[in-house]
Structure formats: structure tokens, C-alpha cells
C-alpha positions in Angstrom: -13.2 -14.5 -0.1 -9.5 -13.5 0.7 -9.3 -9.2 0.7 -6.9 -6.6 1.2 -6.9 -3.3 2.0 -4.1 -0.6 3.3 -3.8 2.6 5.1 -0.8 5.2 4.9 0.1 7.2 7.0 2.6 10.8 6.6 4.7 9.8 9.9 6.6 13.0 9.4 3.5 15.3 9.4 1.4 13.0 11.2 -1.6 12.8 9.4 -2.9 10.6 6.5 -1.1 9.9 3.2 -4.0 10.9 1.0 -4.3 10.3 -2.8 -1.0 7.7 -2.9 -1.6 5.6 -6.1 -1.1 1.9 -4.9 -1.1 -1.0 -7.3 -1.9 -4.7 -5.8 -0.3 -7.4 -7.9 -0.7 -11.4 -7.9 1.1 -14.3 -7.7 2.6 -14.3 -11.0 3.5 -10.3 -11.3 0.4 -9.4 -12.8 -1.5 -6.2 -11.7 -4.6 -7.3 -9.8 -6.2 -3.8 -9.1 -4.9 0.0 -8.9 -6.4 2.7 -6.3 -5.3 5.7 -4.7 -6.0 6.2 -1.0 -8.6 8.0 0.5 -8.7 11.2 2.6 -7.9 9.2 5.4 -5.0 7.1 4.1 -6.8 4.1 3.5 -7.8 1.7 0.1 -9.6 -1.1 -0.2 -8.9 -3.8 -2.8 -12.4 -5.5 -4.1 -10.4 -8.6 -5.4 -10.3 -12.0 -4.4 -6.8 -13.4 -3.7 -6.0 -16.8 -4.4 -3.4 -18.0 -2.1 0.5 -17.9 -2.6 2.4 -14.0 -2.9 1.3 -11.2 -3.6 2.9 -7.1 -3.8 1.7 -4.0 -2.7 3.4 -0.9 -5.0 3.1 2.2 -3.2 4.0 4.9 -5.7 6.0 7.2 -3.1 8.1 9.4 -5.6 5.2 10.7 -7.0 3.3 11.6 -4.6 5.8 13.0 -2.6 7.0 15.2 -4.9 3.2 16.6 -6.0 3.8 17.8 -2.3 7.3 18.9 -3.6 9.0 16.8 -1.3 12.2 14.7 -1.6 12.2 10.7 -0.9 14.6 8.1 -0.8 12.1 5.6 -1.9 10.7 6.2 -5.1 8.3 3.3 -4.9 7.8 0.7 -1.2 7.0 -2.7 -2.2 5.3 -4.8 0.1 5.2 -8.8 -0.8 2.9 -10.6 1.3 1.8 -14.4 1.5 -1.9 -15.1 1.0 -3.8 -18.3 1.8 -8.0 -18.7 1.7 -10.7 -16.9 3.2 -8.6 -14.3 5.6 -8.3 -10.6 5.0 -4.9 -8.9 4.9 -5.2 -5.4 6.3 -1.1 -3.8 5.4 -0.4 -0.6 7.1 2.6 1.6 6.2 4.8 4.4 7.7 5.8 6.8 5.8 8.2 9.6 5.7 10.7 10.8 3.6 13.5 8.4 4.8 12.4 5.7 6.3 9.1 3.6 6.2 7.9 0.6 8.2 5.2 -1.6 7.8 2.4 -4.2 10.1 -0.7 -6.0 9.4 -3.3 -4.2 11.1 -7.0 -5.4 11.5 
């Protein structure tokens, strides 16, 4: 079974990005699965991926602003390429200007 998860983290207040609506879509644009992050940043997708791209859409604008907070980035998209039987753990960094991304483990 190929899995994801994520985890986000607030780099600016350094501490976890909780309650960020994320949306995990397959290889041909549909939506897979939708969550929002724990208390401690992190989601986990209970989907099998079949191989070839898929995105990550973190909903950034929103939850930013619930915090009343101004963002550059609206929405992060992460694609990433699948193939069998692995999991893909995708960490962000956010803040308010700037964001990075890794795959964790």
C-alpha cells in the first residue's frame, strides 16, 4: 500500500500549524481525500496511491487569516511523484512569506 501523510509547521511562531485544511489529489486532478491537521501539525491520508503525480493543497489563506494574519500564499501546492508500496511523508514550512518543503520519514 502506497500512503501519505504531512506535517506543518508555523516557522514564524515556531510551533505546529494546527487545523490547516489540506486536500490530497491524484493523478488525474481529482480529489483523493480532504483533512485538516492535527494539534500537532500533522495528517494522515488513509488512501492508497497508485503510482504517477500526485498534489498536496494546503489551504494557507484561510487559515491564516482565522489567525488574522496576512499571507502571500493563499494556497501551497505540493506535486509529488508516486510509485508502489512506499510511503511519502511531505513536510512543510510555513510562514507568512516564504515556505519550504522535504520528505520526512
Amino acid at each position: 500500500m502506497t500512503t501519505c501523510s504531512t506535517h506543518v509547521l508555523d516557522a514564524a511562531l515556531g510551533r505546529p500549524a494546527a487545523g490547516l485544511r489540506v486536500h490530497l489529489g491524484g493523478p488525474a486532478g481529482e480529489v483523493l481525500a480532504t483533512g485538516a491537521t492535527d494539534a500537532d501539525g500533522r495528517l494522515r491520508f488513509e488512501v492508497d496511491l497508485q503510482p504517477g503525480a500526485h498534489t498536496l493543497s494546503f489551504e494557507t489563506g484561510d487559515w491564516f487569516a482565522a489567525a488574522g494574519r496576512a499571507t502571500l500564499y493563499p494556497l501551497v501546492g505540493l506535486t509529488f511523484q508516486a510509485e508502489a508500496e512506499e510511503h511519502y511523508h511531505l513536510a512543510l514550512l510555513l510562514s507568512p512569506y516564504s515556505y519550504t518543503t522535504y520528505r520526512g520519514s
